[in-house]
FIMARRO-329589 format. One record per residue (C-alpha): residue in one letter; x, y, z. Coordinates in steps of 0.2 Angstrom, whole numbers. Each point is the difference from the previous one (the first is absolute). Layout:
// FIMARRO-329589
<r><rest>A</rest><X>X</X><Y>Y</Y><Z>Z</Z></r>
...
// end
This chain:
// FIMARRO-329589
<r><rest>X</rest><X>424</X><Y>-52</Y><Z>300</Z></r>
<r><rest>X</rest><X>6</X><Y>11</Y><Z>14</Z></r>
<r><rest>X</rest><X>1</X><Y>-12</Y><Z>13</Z></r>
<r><rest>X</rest><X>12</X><Y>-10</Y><Z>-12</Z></r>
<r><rest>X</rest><X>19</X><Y>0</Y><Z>2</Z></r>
<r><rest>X</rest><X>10</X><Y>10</Y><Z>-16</Z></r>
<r><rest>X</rest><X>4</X><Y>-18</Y><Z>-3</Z></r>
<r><rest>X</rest><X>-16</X><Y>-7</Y><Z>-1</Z></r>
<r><rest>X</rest><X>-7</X><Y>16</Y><Z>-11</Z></r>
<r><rest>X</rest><X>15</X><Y>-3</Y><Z>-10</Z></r>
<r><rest>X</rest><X>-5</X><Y>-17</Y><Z>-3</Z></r>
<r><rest>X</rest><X>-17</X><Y>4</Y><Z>-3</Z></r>
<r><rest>X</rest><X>2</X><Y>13</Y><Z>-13</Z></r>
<r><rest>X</rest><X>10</X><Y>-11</Y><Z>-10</Z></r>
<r><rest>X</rest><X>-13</X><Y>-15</Y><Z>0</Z></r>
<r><rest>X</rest><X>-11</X><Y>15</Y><Z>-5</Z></r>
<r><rest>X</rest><X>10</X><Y>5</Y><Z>-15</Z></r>
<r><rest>X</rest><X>5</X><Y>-17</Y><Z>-5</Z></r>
<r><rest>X</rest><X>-18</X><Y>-6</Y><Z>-4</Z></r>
<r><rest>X</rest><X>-4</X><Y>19</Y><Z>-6</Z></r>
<r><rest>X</rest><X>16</X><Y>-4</Y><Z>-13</Z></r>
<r><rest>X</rest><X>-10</X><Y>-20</Y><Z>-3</Z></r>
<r><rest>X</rest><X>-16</X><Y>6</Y><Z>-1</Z></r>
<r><rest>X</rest><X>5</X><Y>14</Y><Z>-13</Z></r>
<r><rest>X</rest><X>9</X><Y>-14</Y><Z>-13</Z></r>
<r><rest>X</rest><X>-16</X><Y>-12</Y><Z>3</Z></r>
<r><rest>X</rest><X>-8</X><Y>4</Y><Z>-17</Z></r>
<r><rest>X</rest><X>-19</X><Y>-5</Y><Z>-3</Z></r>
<r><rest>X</rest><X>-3</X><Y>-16</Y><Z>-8</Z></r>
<r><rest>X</rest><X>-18</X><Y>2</Y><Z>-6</Z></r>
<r><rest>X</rest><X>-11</X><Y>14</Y><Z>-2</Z></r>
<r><rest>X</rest><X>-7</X><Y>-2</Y><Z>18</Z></r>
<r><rest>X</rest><X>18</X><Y>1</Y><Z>9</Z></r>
<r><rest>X</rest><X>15</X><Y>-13</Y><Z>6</Z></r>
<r><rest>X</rest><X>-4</X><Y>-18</Y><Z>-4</Z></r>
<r><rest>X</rest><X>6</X><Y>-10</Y><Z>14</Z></r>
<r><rest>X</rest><X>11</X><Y>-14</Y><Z>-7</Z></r>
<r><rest>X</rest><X>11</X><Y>-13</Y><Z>7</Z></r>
<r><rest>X</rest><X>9</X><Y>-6</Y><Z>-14</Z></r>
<r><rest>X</rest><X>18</X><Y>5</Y><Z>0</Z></r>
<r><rest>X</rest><X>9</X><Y>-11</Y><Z>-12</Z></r>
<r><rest>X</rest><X>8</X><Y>10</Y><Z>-15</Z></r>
<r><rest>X</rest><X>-3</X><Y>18</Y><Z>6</Z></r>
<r><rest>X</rest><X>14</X><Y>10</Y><Z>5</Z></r>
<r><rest>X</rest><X>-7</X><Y>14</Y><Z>5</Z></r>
<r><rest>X</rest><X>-14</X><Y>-8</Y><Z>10</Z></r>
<r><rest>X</rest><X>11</X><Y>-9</Y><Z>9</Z></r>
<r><rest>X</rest><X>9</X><Y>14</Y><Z>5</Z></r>
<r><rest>X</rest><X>-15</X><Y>10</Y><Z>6</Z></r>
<r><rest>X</rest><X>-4</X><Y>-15</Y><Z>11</Z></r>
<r><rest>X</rest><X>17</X><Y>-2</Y><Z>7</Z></r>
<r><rest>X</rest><X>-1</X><Y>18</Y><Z>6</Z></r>
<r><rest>X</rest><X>-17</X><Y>-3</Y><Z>9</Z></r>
<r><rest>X</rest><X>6</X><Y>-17</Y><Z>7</Z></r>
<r><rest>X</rest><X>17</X><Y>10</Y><Z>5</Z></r>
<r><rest>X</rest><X>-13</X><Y>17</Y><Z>10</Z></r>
<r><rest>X</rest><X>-12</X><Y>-13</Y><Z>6</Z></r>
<r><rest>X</rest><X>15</X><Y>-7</Y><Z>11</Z></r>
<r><rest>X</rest><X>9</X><Y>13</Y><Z>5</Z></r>
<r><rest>X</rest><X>-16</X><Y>7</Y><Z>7</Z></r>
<r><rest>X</rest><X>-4</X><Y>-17</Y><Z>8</Z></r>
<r><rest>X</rest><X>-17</X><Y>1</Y><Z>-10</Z></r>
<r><rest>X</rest><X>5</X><Y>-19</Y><Z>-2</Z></r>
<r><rest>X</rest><X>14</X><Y>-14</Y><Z>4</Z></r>
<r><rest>X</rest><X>-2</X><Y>-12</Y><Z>-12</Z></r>
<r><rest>X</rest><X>-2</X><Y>2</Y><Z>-19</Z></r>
<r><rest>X</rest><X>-1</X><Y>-16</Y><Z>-12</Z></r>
<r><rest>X</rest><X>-1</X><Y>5</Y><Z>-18</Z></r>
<r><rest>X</rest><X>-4</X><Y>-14</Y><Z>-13</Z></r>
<r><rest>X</rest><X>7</X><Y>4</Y><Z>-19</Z></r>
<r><rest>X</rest><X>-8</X><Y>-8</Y><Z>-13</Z></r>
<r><rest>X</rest><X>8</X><Y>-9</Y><Z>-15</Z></r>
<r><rest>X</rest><X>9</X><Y>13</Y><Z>-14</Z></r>
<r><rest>X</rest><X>-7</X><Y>-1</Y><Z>-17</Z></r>
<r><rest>X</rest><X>12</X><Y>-7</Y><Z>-13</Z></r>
<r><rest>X</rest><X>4</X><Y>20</Y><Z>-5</Z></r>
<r><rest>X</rest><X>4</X><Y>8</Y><Z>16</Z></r>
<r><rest>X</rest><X>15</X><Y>-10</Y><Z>3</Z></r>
<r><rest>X</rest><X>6</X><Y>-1</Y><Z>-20</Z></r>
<r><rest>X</rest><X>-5</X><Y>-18</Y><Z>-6</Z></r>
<r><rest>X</rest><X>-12</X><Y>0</Y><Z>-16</Z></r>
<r><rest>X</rest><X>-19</X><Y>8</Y><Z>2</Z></r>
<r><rest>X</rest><X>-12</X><Y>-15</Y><Z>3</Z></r>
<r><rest>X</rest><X>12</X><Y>-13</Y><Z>5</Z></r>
<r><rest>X</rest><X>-5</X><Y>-10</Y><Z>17</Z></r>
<r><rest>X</rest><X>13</X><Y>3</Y><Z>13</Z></r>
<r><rest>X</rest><X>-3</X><Y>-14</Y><Z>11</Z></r>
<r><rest>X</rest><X>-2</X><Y>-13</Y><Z>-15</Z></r>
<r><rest>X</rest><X>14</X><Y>7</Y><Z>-12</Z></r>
<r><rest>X</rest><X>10</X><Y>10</Y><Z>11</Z></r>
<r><rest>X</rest><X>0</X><Y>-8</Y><Z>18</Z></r>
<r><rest>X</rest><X>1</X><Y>-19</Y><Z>-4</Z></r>
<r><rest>X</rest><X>12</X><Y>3</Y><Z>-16</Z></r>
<r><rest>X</rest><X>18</X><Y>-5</Y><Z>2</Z></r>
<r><rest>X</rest><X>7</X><Y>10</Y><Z>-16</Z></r>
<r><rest>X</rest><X>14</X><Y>14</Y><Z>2</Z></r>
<r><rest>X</rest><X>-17</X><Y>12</Y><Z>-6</Z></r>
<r><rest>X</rest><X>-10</X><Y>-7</Y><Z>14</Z></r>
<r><rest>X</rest><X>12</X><Y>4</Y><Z>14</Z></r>
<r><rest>X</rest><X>4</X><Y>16</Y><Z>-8</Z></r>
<r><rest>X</rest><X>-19</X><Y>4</Y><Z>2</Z></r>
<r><rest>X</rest><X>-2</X><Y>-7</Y><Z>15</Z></r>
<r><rest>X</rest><X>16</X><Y>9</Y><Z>6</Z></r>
<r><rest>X</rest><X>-8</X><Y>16</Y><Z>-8</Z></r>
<r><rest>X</rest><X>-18</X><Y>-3</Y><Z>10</Z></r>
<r><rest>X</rest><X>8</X><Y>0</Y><Z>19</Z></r>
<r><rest>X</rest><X>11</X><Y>16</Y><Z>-4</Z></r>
<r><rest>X</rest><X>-16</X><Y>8</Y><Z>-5</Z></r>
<r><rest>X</rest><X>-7</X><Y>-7</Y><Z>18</Z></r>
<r><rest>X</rest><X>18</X><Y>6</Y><Z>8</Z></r>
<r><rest>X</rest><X>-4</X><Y>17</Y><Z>-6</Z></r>
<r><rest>X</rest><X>-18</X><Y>0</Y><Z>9</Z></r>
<r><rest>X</rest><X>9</X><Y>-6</Y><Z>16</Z></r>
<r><rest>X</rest><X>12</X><Y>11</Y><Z>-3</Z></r>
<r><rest>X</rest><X>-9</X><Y>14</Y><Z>0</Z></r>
<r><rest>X</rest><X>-11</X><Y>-4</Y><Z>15</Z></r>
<r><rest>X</rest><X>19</X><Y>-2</Y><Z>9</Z></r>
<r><rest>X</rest><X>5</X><Y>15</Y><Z>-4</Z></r>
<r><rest>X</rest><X>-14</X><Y>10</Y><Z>5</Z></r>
<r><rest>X</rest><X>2</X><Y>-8</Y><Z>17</Z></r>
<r><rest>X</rest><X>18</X><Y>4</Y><Z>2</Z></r>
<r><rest>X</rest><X>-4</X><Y>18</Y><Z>-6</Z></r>
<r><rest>X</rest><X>-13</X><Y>3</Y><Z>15</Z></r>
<r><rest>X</rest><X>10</X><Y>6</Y><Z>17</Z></r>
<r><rest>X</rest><X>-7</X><Y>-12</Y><Z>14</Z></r>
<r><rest>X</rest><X>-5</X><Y>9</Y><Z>19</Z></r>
<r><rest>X</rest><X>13</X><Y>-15</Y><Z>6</Z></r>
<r><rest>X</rest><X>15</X><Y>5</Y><Z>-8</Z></r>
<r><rest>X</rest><X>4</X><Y>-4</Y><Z>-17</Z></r>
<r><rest>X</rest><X>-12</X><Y>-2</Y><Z>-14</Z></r>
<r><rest>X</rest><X>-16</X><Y>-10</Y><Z>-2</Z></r>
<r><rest>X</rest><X>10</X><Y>-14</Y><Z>-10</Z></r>
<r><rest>X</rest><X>11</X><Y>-3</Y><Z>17</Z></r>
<r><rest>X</rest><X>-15</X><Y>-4</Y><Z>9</Z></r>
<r><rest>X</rest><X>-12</X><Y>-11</Y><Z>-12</Z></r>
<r><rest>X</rest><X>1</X><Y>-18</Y><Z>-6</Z></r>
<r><rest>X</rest><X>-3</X><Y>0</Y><Z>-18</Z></r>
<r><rest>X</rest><X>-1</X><Y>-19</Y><Z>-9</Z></r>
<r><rest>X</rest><X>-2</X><Y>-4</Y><Z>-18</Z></r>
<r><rest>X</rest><X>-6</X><Y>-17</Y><Z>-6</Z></r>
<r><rest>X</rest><X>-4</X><Y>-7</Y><Z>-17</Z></r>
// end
């Protein structure tokens, strides 16, 4: 630390206290701690939390390249009825209710992206600007 620039400390104690601030929402999942999981689709507020981590590990340059693959949403979390099959009733239907669903399910996927956007354009960048102004962020279906 002290033969780092105010900048750089800065920068530091920030990283610091953003995964101190993560790491203190992380709730355990089973009685022997965190369960690692990589299945996304549907929860808000995991989402979230990785869209924070994804947005510290770059502006740190713990890592470059981040690919994130979201699984399909269940019939509820996007407001179609429990136990339908999205791809079968909803994805390949051609009914007003199928586009509406269909419609529904990307602006639940919109929201995730969203979020992980924001995040980005939250974080100041060393270059100027924010981290947004300085990443290439794609989303495919």
């Amino acid at each position: 630390m002290p033969r780092l620039s105010e900048a750089d400390r800065a920068r530091l104690d920030l990283h610091r206290q953003q995964i101190r601030d993560l790491e203190n929402q992380l709730r355990p999942r089973t009685a022997g701690g965190p369960a690692c999981t990589t299945d996304f689709s549907g929860s808000g507020a995991l989402m979230d939390q990785f869209s924070r981590l994804v947005t510290i590990a770059l502006s740190c340059d713990v890592t470059r390249v981040v690919a994130l693959n979201v699984g399909e949403l269940t019939a509820g979390e996007f407001g179609a009825p429990a136990g339908s099959d999205v791809h079968q009733d909803w994805a390949h239907g051609t009914s007003d209710e199928a586009h509406m669903h269909m419609g529904n399910y990307y602006r639940v996927h919109a929201e995730q992206f969203a979020q992980l956007v924001t995040h980005l354009d939250s974080a100041p960048d060393g270059a100027g600007g924010t981290l947004l102004d300085h990443t290439m962020v794609v989303w495919m279906t």
